[in-house]
N, C-alpha and C positions, 0 to 999 in steps of 0.2 A: 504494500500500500504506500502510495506517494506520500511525503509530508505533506501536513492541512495547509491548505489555502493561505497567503497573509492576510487574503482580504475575506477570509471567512469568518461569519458572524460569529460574538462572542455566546451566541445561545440561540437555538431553535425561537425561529416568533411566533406569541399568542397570534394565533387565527380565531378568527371569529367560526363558532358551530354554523353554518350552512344547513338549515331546515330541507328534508328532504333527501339528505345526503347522509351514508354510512361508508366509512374506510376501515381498508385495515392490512394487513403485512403481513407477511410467515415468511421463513425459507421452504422451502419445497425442496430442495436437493440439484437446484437448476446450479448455482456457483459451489467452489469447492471451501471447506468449513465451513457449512451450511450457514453460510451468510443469508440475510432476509431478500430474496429475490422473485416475489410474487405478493402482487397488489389489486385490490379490488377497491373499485370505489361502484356502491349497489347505490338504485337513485328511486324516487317516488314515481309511480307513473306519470305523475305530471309533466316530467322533465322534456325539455328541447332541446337538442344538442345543435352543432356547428362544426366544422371542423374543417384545418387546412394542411397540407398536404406537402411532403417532396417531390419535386417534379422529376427526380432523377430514373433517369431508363432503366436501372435497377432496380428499383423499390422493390421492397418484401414484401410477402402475401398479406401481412398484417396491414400495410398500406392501401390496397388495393381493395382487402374487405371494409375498411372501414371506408372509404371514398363511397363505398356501392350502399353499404349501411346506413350511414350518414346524411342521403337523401331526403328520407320518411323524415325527420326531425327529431326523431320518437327513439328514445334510451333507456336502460335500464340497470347496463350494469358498466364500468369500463374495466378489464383487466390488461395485466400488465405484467412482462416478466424482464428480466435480466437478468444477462449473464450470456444471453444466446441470441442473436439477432434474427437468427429464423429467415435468412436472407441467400438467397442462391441456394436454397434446398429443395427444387424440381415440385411435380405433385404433392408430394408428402408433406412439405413446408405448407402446401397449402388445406390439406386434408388437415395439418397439425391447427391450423386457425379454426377451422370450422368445427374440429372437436370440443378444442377451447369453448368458443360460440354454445355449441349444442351442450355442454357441463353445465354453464354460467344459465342459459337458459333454464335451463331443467330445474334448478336448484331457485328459481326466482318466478315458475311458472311465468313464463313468455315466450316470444318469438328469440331464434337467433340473432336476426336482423336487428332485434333492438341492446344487442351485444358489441361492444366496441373494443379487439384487441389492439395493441401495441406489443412490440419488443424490440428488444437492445440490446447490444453486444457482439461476440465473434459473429462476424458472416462465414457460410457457407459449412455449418458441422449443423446437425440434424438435432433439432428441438429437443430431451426429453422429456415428449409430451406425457406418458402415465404419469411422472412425478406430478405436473403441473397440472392434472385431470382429478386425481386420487386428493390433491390439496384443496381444490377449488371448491367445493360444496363445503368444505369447514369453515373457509375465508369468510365466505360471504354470510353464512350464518354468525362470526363471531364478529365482525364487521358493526364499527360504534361510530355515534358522531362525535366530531373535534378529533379524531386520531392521526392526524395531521402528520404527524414524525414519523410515525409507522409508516405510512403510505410512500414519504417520501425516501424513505432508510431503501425500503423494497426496491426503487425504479434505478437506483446508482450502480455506476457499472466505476469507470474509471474517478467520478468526483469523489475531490475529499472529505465534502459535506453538505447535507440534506438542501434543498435548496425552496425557498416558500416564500409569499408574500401574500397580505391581505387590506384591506381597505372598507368605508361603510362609506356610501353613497347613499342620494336621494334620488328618488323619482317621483316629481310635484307634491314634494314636501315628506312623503316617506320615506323614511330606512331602512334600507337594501342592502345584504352583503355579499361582498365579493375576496376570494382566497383562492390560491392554488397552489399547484406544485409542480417544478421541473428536475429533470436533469439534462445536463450537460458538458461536460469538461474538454473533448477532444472528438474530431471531426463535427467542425462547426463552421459551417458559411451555406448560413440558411437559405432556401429558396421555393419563400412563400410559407416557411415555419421554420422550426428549430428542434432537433431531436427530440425530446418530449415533453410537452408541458399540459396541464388537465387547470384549467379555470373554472371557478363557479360560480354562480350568484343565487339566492335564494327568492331574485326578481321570476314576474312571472314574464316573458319575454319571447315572442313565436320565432322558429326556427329562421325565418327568414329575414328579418332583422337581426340575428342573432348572425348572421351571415357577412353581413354590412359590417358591424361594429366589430367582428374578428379580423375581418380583412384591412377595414383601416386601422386597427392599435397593433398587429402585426408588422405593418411598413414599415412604423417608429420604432418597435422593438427589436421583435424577433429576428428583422428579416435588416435589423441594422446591427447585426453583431458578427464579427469572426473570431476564429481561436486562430485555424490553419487553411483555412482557404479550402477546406474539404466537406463539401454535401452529403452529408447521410442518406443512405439507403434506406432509413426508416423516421426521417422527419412525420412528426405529429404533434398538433394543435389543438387541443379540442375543448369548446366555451360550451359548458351545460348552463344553465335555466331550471331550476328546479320547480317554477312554479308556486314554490310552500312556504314563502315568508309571509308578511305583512302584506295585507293588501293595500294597492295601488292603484291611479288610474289607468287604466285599458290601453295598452301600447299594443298598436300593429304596421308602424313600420320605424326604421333606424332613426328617419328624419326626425323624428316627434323632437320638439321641445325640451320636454319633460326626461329626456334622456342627457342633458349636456351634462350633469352632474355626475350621472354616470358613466358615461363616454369617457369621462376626462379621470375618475378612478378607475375604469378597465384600463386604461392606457397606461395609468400610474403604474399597477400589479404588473401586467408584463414589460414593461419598460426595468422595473425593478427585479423581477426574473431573466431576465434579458442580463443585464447588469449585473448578477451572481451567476452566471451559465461565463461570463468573460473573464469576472475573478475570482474562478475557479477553474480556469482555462490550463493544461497538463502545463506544469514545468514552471508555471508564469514568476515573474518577481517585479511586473510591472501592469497596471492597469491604464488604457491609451485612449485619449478622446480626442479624434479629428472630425474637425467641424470645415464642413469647405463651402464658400458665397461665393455671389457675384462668378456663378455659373452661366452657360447658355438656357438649363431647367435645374430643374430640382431632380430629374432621374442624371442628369449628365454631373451635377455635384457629389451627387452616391456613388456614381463608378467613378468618380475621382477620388474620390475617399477612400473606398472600398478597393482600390487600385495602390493608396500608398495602405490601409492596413493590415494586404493578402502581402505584401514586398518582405520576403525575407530578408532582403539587406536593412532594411526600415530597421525591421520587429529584432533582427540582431544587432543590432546600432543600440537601440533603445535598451536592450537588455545589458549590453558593455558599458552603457552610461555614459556614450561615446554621440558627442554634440554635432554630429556626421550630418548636417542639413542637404547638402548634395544628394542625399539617398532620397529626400522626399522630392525635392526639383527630378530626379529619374523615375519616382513613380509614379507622379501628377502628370510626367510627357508619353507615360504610355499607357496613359487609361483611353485613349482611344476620343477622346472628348477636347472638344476647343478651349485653349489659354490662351490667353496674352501673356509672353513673356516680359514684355515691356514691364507689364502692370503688376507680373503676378508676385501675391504678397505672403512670403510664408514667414508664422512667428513660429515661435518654442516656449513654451511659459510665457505668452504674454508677449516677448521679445521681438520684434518685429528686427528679420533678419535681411529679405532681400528688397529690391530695389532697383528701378527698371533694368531688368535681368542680369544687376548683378549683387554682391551682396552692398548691404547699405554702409558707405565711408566710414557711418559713427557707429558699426556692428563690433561691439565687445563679446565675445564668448562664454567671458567667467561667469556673469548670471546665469544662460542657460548650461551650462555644464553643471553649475548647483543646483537648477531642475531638474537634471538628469539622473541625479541623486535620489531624489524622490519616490516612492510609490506611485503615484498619479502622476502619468506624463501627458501632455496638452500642445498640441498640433493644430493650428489655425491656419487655412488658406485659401486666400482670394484669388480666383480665376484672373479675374479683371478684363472679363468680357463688359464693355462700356455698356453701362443702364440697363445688366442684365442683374436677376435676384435668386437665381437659383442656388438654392440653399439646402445642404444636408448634414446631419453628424452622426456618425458610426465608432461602435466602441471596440477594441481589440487587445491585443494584450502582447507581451514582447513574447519573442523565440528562445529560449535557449537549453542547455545540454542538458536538463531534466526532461522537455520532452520528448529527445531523441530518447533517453533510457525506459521513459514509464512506456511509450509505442516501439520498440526492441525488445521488448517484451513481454508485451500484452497477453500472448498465448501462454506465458511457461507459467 
């Protein structure tokens, strides 16, 4: 096991109970010393689910079910295992989901369909599904509300610690809650989600708005984060509704009004999941926020961004504590997107370094090298496309020789 995180929390956080909703954890025999690697979170018929997706050509059969699942709106249970990603394993991988499905069912009297798996871990060695079949009917039966640690202890493959956040909203004046839980530490450069993360609200909120407001607090979050510039095969996203808290006024679509308070705490929780899946990123000793303006858009500001935060010479600079700005002028010119070099302005801490393409006369180094020092590293840079605003910020984390070792070894 890697050493914990720097930036991991000094203690698991109070979540609010989510009406409607029961979790809970075991090991099953899926990882070796029966570490806790299978999770159920059972939900009230009420519920509506959402859910968004890796788009990658590989996706595991667990991705694929829940896309087709996911439709109806209509949920019941989501299970979840680690240790084995259930990924490049032919029919069987895929029969192994649907047994899943058909346990979880049977044990909750419902359809499969309103069955949601996930998994995580080694790709391509073969589920053991009996383990994970023979547990499933005790999970869900001991399965309590608030069990928040459990849930999230169960989903961790390579993080060094549980990963959670929660928030109370209104909706036209009533209180609504919102919590969830992710993992993620390594293969991380989400597209359209991020390895796995389960949201809840105890609002009552129909499928289809519930669709709208995951895809936009996703943008800002999820889908603004990397570790290694590498897409999982089983990214998953999924925003339940439970229906069973307080009641509220009658929402049927995202637009409504009466959502902006929520909106704006859904966006908080995963932006703050988002934000511990980076600083708990394999190997990291550094946490990196590039913010890039004065873009041609706001999609052309992200792949600038996302362009110096996938740059191994960047992410190893930053980790040597090494004030190397040359490395972000080479990543910002090959993100594929229009600069002005004239104009374009990169700071470091604040430090405003260059100046019509070159660096600025009065540029002293010793300040940003004493940033460099720091845990939190800060990358500011203006396109300087003339009267353009496109504007993004992406968060990442440096490179260095812990996580060649914890991914050198991953298998043994």
């Amino acid at each position: 096991m890697a050493d914990i995180s720097p930036f991991a929390p000094k203690r698991f956080p109070r979540l609010p109970k989510i009406a409607g909703l029961r979790l809970g954890g075991v090991a099953c025999g899926i990882k070796a010393n029966m570490r806790s690697d299978l999770m159920v979170c059972v939900l009230d018929p009420s519920a509506r689910v959402a859910g968004m997706f890796t788009r990658s050509a590989t996706a595991g059969p667990t991705v694929r079910w829940c896309r087709d699942a996911v439709r109806d709106g209509a949920v019941r249970a989501i299970v979840v295992n680690s240790g084995n990603a259930n990924v490049f394993t032919g029919r069987a991988g895929a029969r192994d989901v649907a047994a899943t499905a058909v346990t979880a069912a049977r044990a909750l009297g419902c359809g499969p369909g309103e069955i949601m798996v996930s998994s995580t871990g080694v790709i391509g060695e073969r589920l053991p599904i009996s383990k994970l079949t023979a547990a499933l009917p005790g999970l869900v039966a001991a399965a309590e509300a608030g069990a928040w640690q459990a849930a999230a202890e169960a989903i961790r493959t390579t993080d060094t610690f549980p990963k959670a956040a929660g928030a109370r909203a209104r909706i036209g004046g009533v209180a609504v809650n919102i919590a969830g839980i992710a993992k993620g530490s390594g293969m991380i450069a989400p597209d359209m989600a991020t390895m796995l993360a389960y949201v809840f609200t105890d609002a009552k909120i129909p499928a289809p708005a519930l669709r709208v407001l995951l895809a936009e607090a996703c943008q800002a979050s999820f889908n603004a984060i990397t570790v290694d510039g590498d897409t999982s095969t089983s990214d998953t996203v999924l925003l339940v509704a439970t229906g069973a808290g307080r009641g509220h006024r009658r929402i049927t679509r995202a637009g409504d009004p009466a959502l902006a308070d929520f909106r704006a705490k859904l966006g908080a929780v995963m932006t703050d999941l988002a934000h511990q899946i980076v600083g708990d990123g394999e190997g990291l000793s550094k946490f990196i926020t590039i913010t890039v303006t004065g873009a041609a858009s706001d999609r052309a500001a992200k792949a600038i961004a996302l362009s110096v935060a996938n740059s191994p010479l960047v992410k190893t600079a930053v980790a040597g504590e090494d004030a190397n700005w040359g490395r972000i002028v080479m990543a910002v010119g090959k993100a594929g997107e229009r600069v002005d070099p004239q104009r374009l302005a990169i700071k470091l801490g604040g430090v405003r370094i260059t100046e019509r393409g070159a660096a600025r006369p009065s540029y002293r180094e010793a300040p940003v090298a004493r940033h460099m020092k720091g845990r939190r590293i800060r990358i500011d840079i203006g396109a300087g496309i003339k009267g353009a605003r496109g504007r993004a910020t992406v968060w990442t984390c440096d490179l260095t020789h812990g996580y060649i070792s914890i991914n050198a070894d991953y298998r043994s």
